[in-house]
N, C-alpha and C positions, 0 to 999 in steps of 0.2 A: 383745185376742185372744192375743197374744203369752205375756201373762199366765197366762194360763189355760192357753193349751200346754206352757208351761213348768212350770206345776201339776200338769198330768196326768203329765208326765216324772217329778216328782218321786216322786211319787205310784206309780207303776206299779217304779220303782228303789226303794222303798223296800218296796213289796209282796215282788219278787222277792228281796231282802234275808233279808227276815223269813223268806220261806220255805225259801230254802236254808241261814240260820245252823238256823232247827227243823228242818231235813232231817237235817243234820251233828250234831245232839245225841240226832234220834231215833236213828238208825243205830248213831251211839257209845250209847246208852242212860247219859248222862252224867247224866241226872236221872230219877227214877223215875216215867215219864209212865202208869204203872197203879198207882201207888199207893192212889189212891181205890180202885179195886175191891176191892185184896185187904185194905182196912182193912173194908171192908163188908161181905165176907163172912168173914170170921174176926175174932174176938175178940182183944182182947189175952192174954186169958189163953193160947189156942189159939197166939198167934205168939210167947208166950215162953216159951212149956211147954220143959220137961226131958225132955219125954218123946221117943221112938225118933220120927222124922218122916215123916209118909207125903205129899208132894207131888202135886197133881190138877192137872193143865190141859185145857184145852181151849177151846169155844165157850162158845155162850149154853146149848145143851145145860148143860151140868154149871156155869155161871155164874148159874145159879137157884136161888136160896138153898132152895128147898123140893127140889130135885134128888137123886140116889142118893149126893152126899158129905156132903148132909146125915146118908143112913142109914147111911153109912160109921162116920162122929165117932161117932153115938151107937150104934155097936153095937162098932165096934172101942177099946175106953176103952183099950187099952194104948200106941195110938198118937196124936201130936197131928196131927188131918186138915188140911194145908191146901192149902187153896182157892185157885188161882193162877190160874183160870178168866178172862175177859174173854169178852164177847156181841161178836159181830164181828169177831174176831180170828182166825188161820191161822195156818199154818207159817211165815209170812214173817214175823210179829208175832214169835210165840214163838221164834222163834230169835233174836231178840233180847233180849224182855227175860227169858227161861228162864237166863239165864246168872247175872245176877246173884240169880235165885230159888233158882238150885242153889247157889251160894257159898254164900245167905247162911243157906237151910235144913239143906244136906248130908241131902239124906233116905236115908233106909232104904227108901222105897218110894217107886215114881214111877211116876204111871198117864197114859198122853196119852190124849185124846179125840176120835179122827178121825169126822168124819161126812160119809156117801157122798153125801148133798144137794149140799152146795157147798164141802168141803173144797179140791179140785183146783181149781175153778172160781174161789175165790179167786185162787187162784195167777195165774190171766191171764183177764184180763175179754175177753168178745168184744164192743168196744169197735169191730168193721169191721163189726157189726148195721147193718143199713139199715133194722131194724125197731124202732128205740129212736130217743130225740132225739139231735139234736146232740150238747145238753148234756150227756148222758147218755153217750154214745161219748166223747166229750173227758175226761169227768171220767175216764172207767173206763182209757182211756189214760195220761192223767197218773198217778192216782191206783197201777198199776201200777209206774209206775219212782219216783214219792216217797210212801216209806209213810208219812211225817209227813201228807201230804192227808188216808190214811184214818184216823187218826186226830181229825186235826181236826172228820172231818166227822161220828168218832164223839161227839164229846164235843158240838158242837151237836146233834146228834141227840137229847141228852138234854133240851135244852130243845123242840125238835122234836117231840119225842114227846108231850110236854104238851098240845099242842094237837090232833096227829092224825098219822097213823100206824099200825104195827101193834103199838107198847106202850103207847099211850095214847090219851088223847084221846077223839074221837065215835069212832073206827075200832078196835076189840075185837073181832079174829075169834074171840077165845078163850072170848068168852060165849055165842056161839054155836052151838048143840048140832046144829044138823040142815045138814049139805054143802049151800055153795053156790056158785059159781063167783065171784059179786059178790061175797061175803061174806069169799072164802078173802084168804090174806095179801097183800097188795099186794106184798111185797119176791118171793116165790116167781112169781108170776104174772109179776112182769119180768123175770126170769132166764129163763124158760121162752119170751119173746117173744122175747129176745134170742139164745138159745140151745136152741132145740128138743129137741133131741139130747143137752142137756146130760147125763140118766141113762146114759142105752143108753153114749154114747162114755166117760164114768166107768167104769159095771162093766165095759166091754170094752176101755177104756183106748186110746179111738180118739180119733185126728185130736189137735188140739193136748191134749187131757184125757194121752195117753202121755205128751209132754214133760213134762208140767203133773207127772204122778206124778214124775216121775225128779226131776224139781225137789225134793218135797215130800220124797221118802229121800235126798236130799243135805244137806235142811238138819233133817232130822230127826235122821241120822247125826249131824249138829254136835252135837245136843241129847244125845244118848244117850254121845257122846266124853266130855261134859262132866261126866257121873255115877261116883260113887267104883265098882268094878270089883264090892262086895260092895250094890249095891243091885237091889234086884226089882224087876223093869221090867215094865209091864205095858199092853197097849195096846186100847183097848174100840172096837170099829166100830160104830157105831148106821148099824143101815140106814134107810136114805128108807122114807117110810108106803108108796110103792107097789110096795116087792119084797115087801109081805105079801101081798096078796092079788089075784085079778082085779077085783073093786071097786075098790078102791084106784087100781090100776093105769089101771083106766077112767077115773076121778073126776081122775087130773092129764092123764088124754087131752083132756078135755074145756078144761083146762084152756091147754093148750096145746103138753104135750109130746109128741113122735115118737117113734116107736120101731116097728122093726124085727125085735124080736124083742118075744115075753112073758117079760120076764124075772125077772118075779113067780113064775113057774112054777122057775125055775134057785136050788139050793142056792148057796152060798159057794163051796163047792170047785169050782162050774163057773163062776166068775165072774173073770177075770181080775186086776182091782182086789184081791180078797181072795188068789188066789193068789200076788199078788206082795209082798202084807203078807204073809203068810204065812211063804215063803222068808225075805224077809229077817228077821224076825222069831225062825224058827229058829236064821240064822246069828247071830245079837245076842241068843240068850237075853232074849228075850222073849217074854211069857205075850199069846197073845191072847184078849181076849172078843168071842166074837163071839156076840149076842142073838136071832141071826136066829129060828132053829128057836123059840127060846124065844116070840120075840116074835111069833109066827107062832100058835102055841099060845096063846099068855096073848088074842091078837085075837080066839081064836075063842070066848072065852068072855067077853070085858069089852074096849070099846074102851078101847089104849090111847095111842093120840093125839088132840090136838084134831081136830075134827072140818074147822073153816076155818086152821089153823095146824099149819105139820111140826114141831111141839115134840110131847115125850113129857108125857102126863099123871101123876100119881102111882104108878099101876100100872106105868107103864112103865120108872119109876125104881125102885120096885121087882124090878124083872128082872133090872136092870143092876147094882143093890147085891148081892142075894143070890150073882150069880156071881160077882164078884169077891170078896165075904165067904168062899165057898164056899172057892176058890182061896185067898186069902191064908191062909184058916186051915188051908190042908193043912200 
C-alpha cells in the first residue's frame, strides 16, 4: 500500500512539474507553440515573400482557410497576406505570441479580429456557474490563471474533434440548414447555460464583461506598442448573429440567453462595447470595421450565417473582405 502511495506522490509531483515548466515557456513564448497553424494556413511562398506585409489575427472566425483573408491574398496581389489567426485563441493568447509575429513579419498592415460572441468572455470564465459541472467550473477556473491548460486542451481537441464535437465527427451543426436548438453548437449553448447575460452585459459592458473589456485594451495596447509607428492598424468587429435581427435574437432566447433589453433593435453607436472600441481606436489611429449595417442588409437578402453554428458563411466573408478591401485601397 505504501507503494502505491508513494506512486501516486510521485506521479501527481511530476504532473504538477510538467505543467508549471509548460506554463513558464508558454508565457515566455520561448518555442513557437502555433506554429502548426500558421504553416497551414499560409504558404511558404506567402511567409517568404518580399513583398509589403499585411498581418491578420484573430479567432476561428478569420482562422478558416476559406474566410475574408483568403479574399484579402487573392484580390490585394501587392501585398503578402498573412494569416496569424488560431480557432480558440483571445487577447490573452495573442498578446503573447503577436509579439514574435510582429518581429518577425514587421508588417505594413495589421488587422485584429475581435468578436462580440466570446471575445470578453474568454477573458474570465464564469467558473462560480452552479449551472455547469464541476469539472467544468474547475477547469474554467484553472484554465483562466494557466494559459498553457487552454492550450493544451486546444491541441487534444483536435484529435477530439475526430470523433465528435462541433468540428467533427457524428456532430456537424454546419450541415444543417434548418434552426434547431438540438442541433445548434454544443460549445455556444454552454456558454449561454453558464452565463446567461453573457450578450446584453458584453454590448453594455456590465458586471464582470466591464473589467473583462478594460483587460482586453490593456493587452491589446501591448500589441499595438509593439507595431513600427508608419503601419495601418485596422480593427474588424463581427457582431453575434443575434444583433441582426428579432429572429435571430429569439432563436438564442430559446436557447438559453436573457436579456433585458432587444438589443437587436440598437446601432453600434448605442452600444457601449463598440463605443468604447471606438474612442480608443480614434486615440491609436485605428481604422475600425464594423459589418453591422452591412450585415444587417446582406441577412435580409441571403443568410449569412450557419443556421446551427455562429460562424459566418461565404457571404458573410464576403462583407467583411470588400470593406476592408474598400478601406485599404483608399
Amino acid at each position: 500500500m505504501r507503494r502505491v502511495y508513494n506512486f501516486l506522490i510521485i506521479i501527481a509531483i511530476t504532473i504538477l512539474l510538467f505543467l508549471a515548466s509548460l506554463e513558464l515557456v508558454y508565457r515566455n513564448q520561448w518555442f513557437d507553440f502555433y506554429k502548426t497553424e500558421l504553416t497551414s494556413l499560409n504558404s511558404t511562398e506567402v511567409l517568404q515573400s518580399g513583398k509589403k506585409k499585411m498581418l491578420v489575427c484573430g479567432d476561428s472566425f478569420s482562422a478558416d482557410p476559406e474566410s475574408y483573408v483568403k479574399m484579402l491574398r487573392d484580390t490585394l496581389n501587392d501585398y503578402a497576406v498573412i494569416n496569424c489567426a488560431v480557432s480558440g485563441t483571445g487577447i490573452r493568447q495573442h498578446e503573447l505570441y503577436l509579439n514574435n509575429r510582429i518581429s518577425t513579419y514587421n508588417p505594413d498592415i495589421f488587422i485584429y479580429q475581435f468578436y462580440v460572441g466570446n471575445d470578453l468572455f474568454d477573458i474570465t470564465h464564469p467558473h462560480q456557474s452552479k449551472d455547469i459541472s464541476l469539472l467544468r467550473r474547475f477547469y474554467w477556473w484553472l484554465s483562466d490563471r494557466m494559459l498553457s491548460l487552454g492550450f493544451l486542451n486546444f491541441k487534444l481537441a483536435v484529435l477530439r474533434y475526430n470523433f465528435f464535437d462541433d468540428s467533427g465527427g457524428s456532430y456537424k451543426p454546419r450541415v444543417h440548414e434548418e434552426f434547431s436548438v438540438e442541433k445548434y453548437s454544443k460549445r455556444e449553448k454552454l456558454n449561454y447555460v453558464a452565463d446567461p447575460y453573457l450578450l446584453e452585459n458584453t454590448l453594455f459592458l456590465k458586471e464582470q464583461r466591464k473589467t473583462d473589456y478594460e483587460t482586453f485594451e490593456y493587452k491589446f495596447d501591448e500589441i499595438i506598442k509593439s507595431l513600427k509607428d508608419s503601419t495601418r492598424k485596422y480593427l474588424i468587429i463581427i457582431p453575434h448573429q443575434s444583433q441582426l435581427s428579432e429572429l435571430y435574437y429569439n432563436r438564442h432566447n430559446k436557447m438559453g440567453v436573457l436579456s433585458s433589453v432587444p438589443y437587436y433593435q440598437y446601432d453600434s453607436n448605442k452600444l457601449p462595447v463598440y463605443q468604447k472600441l471606438e474612442t480608443y481606436c480614434k486615440q491609436n489611429h485605428i481604422t475600425i470595421i464594423d459589418p453591422l449595417k452591412e450585415f444587417r442588409h446582406a441577412e435580409s437578402l441571403e443568410q449569412i450565417y450557419f443556421s446551427n453554428d455562429p460562424h459566418l458563411k461565404e457571404n458573410g466573408h464576403n462583407v467583411i473582405a470588400k470593406l476592408l478591401i474598400d478601406e485599404i485601397s483608399k
